[in-house]
GUFIDREN-311379 format. One record per residue: y negated, x negated, z of N, C-alpha, C, O in turn. Coordinates in steps of 0.1 Angstrom, whole numbers, plus 5000, padded with zeros to 4 digits. Atoms other than C-alpha are relative to their C-alpha. Layout:
BEGIN
    n_Y    n_X    n_Z   ca_Y   ca_X   ca_Z    c_Y    c_X    c_Z    o_Y    o_X    o_Z
      Y      X      Z      Y      X      Z      Y      X      Z      Y      X      Z
...
! end
This chain:
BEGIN
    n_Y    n_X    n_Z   ca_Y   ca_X   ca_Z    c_Y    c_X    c_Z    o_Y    o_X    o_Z
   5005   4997   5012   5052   5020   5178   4995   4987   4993   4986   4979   4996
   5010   5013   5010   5046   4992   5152   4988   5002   4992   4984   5012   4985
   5016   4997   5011   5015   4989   5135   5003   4991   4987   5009   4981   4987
   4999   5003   5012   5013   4982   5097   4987   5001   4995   4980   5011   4997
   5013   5000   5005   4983   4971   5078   5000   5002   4987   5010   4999   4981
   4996   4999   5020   4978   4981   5039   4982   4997   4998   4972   4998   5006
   5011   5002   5008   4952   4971   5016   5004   5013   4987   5014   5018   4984
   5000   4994   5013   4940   4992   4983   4996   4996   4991   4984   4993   4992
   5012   5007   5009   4930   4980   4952   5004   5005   4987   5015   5004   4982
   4999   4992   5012   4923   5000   4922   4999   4994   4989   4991   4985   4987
   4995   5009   5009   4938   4989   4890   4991   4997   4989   4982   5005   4991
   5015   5004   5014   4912   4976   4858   5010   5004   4989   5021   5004   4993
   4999   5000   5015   4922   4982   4823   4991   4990   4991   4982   4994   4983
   5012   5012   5011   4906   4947   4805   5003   5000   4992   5000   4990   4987
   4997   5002   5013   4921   4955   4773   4990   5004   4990   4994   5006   4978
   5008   4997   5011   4889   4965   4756   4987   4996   5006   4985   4994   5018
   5011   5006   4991   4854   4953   4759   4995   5000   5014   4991   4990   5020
   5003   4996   4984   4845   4971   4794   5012   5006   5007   5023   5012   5004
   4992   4999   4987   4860   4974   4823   5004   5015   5007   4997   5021   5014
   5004   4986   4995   4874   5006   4831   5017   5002   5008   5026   4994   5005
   4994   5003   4992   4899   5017   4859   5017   5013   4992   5016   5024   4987
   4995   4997   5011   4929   5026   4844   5012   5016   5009   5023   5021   5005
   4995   4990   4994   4941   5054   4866   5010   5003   5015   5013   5014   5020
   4988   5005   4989   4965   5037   4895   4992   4990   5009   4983   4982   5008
   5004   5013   4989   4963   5017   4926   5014   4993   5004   5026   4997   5001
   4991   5005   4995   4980   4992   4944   5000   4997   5011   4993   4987   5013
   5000   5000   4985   4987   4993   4980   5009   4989   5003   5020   4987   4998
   4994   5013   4994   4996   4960   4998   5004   5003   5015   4995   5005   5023
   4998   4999   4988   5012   4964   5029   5007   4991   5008   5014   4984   5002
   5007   5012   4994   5011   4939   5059   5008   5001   5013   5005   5010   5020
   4997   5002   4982   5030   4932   5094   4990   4987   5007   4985   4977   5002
   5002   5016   4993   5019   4906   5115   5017   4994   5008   5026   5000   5013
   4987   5005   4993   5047   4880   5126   4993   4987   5005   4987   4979   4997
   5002   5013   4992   5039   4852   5154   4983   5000   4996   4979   4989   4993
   5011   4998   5001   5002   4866   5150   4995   4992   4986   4987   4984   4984
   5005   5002   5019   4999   4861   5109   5006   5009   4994   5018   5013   4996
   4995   4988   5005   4999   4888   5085   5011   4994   4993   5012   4982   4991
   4988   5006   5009   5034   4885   5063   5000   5013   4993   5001   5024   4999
   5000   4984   5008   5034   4911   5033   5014   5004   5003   5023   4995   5004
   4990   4994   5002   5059   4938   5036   5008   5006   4989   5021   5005   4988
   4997   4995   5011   5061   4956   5005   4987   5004   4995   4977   5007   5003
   5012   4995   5012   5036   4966   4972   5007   5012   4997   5019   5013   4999
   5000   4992   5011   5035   4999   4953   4987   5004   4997   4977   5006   5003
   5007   4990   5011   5021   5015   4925   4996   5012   4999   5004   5019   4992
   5006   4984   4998   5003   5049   4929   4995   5006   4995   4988   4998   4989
   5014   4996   5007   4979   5072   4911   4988   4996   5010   4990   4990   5020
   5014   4999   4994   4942   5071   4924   4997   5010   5009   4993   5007   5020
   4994   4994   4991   4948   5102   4937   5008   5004   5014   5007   5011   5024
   4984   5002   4985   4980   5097   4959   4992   4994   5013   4984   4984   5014
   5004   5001   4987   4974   5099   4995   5009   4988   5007   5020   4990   5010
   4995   5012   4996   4980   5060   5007   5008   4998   5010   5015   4988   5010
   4993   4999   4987   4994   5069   5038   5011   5011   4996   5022   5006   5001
   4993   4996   5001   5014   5093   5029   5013   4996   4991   5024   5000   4994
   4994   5011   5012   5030   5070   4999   5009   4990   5008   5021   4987   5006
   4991   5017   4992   5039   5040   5023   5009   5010   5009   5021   5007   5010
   4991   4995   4993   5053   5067   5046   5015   5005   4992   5027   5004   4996
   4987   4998   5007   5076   5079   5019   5010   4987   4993   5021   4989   4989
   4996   5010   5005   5084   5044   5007   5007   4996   5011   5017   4988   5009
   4989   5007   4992   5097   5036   5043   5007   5013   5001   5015   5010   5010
   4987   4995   4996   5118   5065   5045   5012   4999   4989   5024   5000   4991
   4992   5002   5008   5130   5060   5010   5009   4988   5001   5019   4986   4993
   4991   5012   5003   5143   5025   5019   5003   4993   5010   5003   4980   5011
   4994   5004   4988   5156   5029   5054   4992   4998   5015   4995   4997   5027
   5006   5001   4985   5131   5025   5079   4991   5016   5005   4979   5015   5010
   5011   4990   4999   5119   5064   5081   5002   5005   5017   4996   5014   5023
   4997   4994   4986   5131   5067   5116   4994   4991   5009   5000   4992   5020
   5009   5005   4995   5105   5042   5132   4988   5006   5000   4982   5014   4992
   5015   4993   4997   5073   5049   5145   4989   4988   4992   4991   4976   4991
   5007   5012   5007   5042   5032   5126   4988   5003   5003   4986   5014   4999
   5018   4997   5005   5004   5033   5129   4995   4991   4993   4995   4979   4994
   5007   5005   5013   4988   5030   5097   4985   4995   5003   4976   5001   5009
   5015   5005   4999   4957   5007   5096   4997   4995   4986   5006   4987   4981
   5003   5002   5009   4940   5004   5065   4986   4985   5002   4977   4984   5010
   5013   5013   5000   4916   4968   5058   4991   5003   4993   4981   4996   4992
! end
């Protein structure tokens, strides 16, 4: 089972005086190679959308859904 690390970070809207979050996140996702993380792939999600379930459809959508993964979130 490989392990995979993601980050989340909810998106801003600075186009008007205050700061407000503009509805979406963005999940960073992370291997380690030779013990250092190396990103794997970004997307774009609602605020909503279940983070784990996202990256999981993102690796099956682009070839790797037949690996095993444990999700760790930072």
């Amino acid at each position: 089972m490989r392990e995979i690390y993601f980050v989340t970070e909810r998106q801003v809207d600075d186009s008007c005086d205050d700061l407000s979050l503009n509805g979406n996140k963005t999940i960073r996702v992370y291997t380690i190679v030779e013990g250092k993380p190396k990103s794997f792939f970004s997307i774009e999600v609602g605020n909503d959308d279940d983070c784990i379930e996202e990256i999981q459809n993102y690796l099956n959508d682009n070839g790797y859904g037949d690996n095993l993964y444990k999700f760790i979130e930072l």
